[in-house]
N, C-alpha and C positions, 0 to 999 in steps of 0.2 A: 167797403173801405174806400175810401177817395182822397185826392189830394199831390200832394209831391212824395214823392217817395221816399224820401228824407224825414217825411212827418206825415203820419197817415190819423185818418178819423172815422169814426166810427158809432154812429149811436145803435146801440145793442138792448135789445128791452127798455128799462129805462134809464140807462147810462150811457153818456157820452164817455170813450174810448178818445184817447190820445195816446200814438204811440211814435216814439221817438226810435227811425230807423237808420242810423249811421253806422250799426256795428263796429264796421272796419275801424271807425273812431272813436268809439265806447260810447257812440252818441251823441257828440258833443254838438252844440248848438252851434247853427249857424244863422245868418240876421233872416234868411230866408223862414226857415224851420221859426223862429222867433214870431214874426211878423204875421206868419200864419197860422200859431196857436193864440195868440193874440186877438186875431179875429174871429176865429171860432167861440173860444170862451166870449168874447160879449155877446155873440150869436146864443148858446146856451145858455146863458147868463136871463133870457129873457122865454127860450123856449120852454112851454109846458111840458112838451112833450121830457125832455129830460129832466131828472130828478137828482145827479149827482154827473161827477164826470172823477175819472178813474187814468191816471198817468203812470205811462209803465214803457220799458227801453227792450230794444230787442237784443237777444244774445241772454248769455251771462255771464258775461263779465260785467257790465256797467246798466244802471240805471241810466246817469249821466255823468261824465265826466269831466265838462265844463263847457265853456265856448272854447268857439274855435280859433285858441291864440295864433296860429300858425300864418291864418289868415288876417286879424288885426295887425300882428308883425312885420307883415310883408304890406300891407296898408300904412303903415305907420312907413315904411321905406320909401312907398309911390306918393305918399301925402294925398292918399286914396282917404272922401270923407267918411270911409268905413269907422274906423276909428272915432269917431261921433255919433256917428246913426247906428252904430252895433250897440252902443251902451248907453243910449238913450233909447232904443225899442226895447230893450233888454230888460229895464228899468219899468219903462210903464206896463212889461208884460209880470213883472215881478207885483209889480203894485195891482196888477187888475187880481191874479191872486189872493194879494192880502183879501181884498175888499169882496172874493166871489162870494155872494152869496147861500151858495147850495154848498153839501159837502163835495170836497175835492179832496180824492182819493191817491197819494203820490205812492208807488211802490216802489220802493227804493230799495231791487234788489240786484246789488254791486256796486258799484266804484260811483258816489256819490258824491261831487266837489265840484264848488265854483258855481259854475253858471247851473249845474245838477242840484246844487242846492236851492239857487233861487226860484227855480218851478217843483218844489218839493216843500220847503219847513212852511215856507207862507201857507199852506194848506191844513183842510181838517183833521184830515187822516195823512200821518206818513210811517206808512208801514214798513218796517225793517225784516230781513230774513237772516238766513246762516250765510251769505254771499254779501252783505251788507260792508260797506268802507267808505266810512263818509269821513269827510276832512276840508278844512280852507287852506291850501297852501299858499293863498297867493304872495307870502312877504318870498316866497323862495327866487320867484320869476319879478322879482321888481315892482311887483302891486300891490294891492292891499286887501281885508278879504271885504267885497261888497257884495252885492245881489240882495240888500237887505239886512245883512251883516251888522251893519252897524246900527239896527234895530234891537236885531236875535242877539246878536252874542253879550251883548251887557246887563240882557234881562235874565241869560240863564243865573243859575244859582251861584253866592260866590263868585270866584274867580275864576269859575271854569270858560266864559268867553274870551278872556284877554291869555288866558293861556291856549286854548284852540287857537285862537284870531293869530295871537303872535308866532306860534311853534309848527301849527299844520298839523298837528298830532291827529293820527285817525284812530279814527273809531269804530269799533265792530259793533254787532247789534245791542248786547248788550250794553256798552259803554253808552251807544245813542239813544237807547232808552233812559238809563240814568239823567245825561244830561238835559235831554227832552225834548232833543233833536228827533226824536222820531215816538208815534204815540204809541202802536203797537209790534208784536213779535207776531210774527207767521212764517212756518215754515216753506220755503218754494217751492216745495211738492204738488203744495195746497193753495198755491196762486188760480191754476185755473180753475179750482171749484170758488174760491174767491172772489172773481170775478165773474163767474155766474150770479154768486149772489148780490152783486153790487149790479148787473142788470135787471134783475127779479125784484128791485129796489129796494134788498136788505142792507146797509151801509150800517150796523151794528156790530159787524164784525163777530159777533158772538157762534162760540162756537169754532172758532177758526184759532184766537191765539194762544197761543204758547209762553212758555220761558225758557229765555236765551243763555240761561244760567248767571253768575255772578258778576258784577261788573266790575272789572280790574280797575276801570279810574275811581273807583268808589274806596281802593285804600289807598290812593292818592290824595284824595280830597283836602286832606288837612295840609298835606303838600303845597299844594296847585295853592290854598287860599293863603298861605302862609309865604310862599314865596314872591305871588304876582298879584300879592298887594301894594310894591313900590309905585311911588310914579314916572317911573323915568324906566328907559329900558336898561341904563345903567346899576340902578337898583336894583331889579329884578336878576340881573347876572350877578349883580353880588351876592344877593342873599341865598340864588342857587350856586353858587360856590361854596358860601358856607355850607350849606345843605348838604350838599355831597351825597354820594351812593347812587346806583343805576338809575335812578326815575331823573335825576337833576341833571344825571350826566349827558344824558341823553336829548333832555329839554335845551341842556346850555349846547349842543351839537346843534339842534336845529336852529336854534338862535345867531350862533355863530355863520349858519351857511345862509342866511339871510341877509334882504339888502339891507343894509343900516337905515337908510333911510325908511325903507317900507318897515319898518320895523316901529322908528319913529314916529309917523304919521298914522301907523295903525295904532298906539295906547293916543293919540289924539284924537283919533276918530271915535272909538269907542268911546272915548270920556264924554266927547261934545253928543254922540249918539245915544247915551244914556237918556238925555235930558228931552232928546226930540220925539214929536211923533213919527208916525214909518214916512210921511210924506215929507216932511222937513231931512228924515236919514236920505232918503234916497235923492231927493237936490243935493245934500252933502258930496255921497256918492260919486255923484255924477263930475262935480269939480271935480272930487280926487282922480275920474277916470282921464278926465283931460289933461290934468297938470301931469301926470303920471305919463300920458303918451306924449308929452311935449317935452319929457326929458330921456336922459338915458339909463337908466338901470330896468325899466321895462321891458326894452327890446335887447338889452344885453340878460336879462334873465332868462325872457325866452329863447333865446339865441343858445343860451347851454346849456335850457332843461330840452328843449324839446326840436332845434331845428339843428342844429352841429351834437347835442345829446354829450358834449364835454362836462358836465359839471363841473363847470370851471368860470363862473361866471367875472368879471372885472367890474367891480362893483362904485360909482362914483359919486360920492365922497364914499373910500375901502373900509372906514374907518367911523365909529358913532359920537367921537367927541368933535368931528368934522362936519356931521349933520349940523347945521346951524339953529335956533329957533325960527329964524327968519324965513328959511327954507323950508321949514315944517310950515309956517304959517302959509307962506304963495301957494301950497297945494289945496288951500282951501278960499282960495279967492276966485268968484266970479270967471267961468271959461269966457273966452275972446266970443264965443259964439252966443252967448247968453244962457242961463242959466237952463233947468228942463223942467219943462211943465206938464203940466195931465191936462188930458180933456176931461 
């Protein structure tokens, strides 16, 4: 194994090994860890010698957890150009993904969200276990859910992306199965004969999965499409008002502790992402990340999910009839820095 300690590699038989080691922080990514799995996969991307490459977090708690807001936030205070170079390497590392050629193998077993998700759905295989909790919470912290997001989540079935995208609702394995966030079950027992066999160059998985049992969002379904069909976030609270009973109550909770505005901007993003390719979603993206760290409900999110941990956020405009249109649209205008491109 070689590398930074924080992201270690490893080609094993015939598989390239990624493993994502921050524990202490359920792994979350940082632009270091980013930039150096980044290079590696174009390096294997082109070597014979590997045959697949296989992503997996240390611990059990998290696969990945997300990037590392704590340190964008504290960037965003210093006017450190973290806050651009994080979500723009973040972005072409999400996109080399999409486009790897060989099977890429994500184990996604634990706490799955954010930036956990964009080096995981983009791939062939994302295999879930019984420690699985995959989720986009970003409208909670003032952003939006991206890493590709606004690719994935308008293609799932129904309306189950703009209800993810908007609420943050997680998901356990089954659910992530249903949705199709994730392609197989395996039990984490059976991780590391699993990963013998993705060195041995078996990547059929067969033999190894299981069933997670029933999936609870599956008697939601008619719910979820019947509700977050409106277009406006205002509709959608109405008509989960009428709805009523546990599943709505719960939905209109997470909505409610949401920033109005991210709330906004995400049934936009998803609508305009519907229509792009992932290369066109992820430019999108990339605006929304700047307009988003050039205002305040971003760093007042993270400030009371994760750095004071009040959930108590002061959210500005407090209120979704104070969201403008016109505000919704400046987060999709062209960043001051120019837009972001691929090699």
């Amino acid at each position: 194994m070689s590398t930074d300690v924080d992201i270690q590699f490893e080609v094993r038989g015939r598989a390239g090994f990624v493993t994502l080691n921050r524990p202490q922080a359920l792994n979350a990514l940082t632009l270091a860890m980013i930039e150096a799995m980044d290079a590696r996969l174009a390096a294997w991307a082109t070597d014979p010698a590997v045959d697949a490459v296989v992503v997996r977090g240390t611990g059990e708690r998290a696969f990945c957890a997300g990037g590392d807001v704590r340190a964008i936030w504290q960037a965003g205070k210093d006017g450190d150009p973290l806050t651009r170079d994080f979500f723009r390497a973040e972005y072409r590392l999400n996109r080399r993904i999409k486009v790897f050629a060989k099977p890429y193998v994500a184990l996604i077993d634990g706490i799955t969200m954010g930036g956990g998700v964009g080096v995981s759905v983009h791939g062939s295989h994302r295999v879930a276990t019984e420690r699985t909790l995959f989720a986009m919470p970003e409208t909670r912290i003032g952003l939006f859910p991206d890493v590709g997001a606004s690719h994935f989540l308008p293609r799932l079935e129904g309306k189950l992306g703009l209800y993810l995208g908007l609420t943050g609702a997680r998901l356990r394995a089954a659910d992530a199965l249903y949705a199709g966030v994730a392609t197989h079950y395996v039990d984490s027992a059976r991780l590391p004969e699993l990963e013998e066999a993705f060195a041995g160059g078996d990547v059929t998985l067969a033999g190894f999965t299981g069933d997670p049992g029933p999936a609870p969002l599956a008697e939601h379904r008619a719910a979820i499409d019947r509700c977050f069909a409106g277009a406006t976030v205002e509709g959608i609270i109405g008509t989960l008002q009428d709805e009523g009973g546990e599943w709505a109550t719960t939905a209109l909770k997470a909505l409610r502790a949401a920033s109005p505005t991210s709330l906004k901007i995400t049934v936009e993003e998803l609508r305009r992402g519907a229509k792009l390719d992932f290369d066109g979603s992820m430019s999108m993206e990339f605006r929304l990340s700047q307009a988003c760290l050039a205002r305040h409900d971003s760093y007042e999110g993270i400030r009371a999910a994760v750095i004071d941990k009040d959930n108590a956020p002061d959210w500005q405009p407090a209120n979704l009839t104070d969201v403008s249109a016109e505000l919704v649209a400046a987060h999709f205008a062209p960043p001051p820095g120019g837009d972001l491109t691929f090699d």
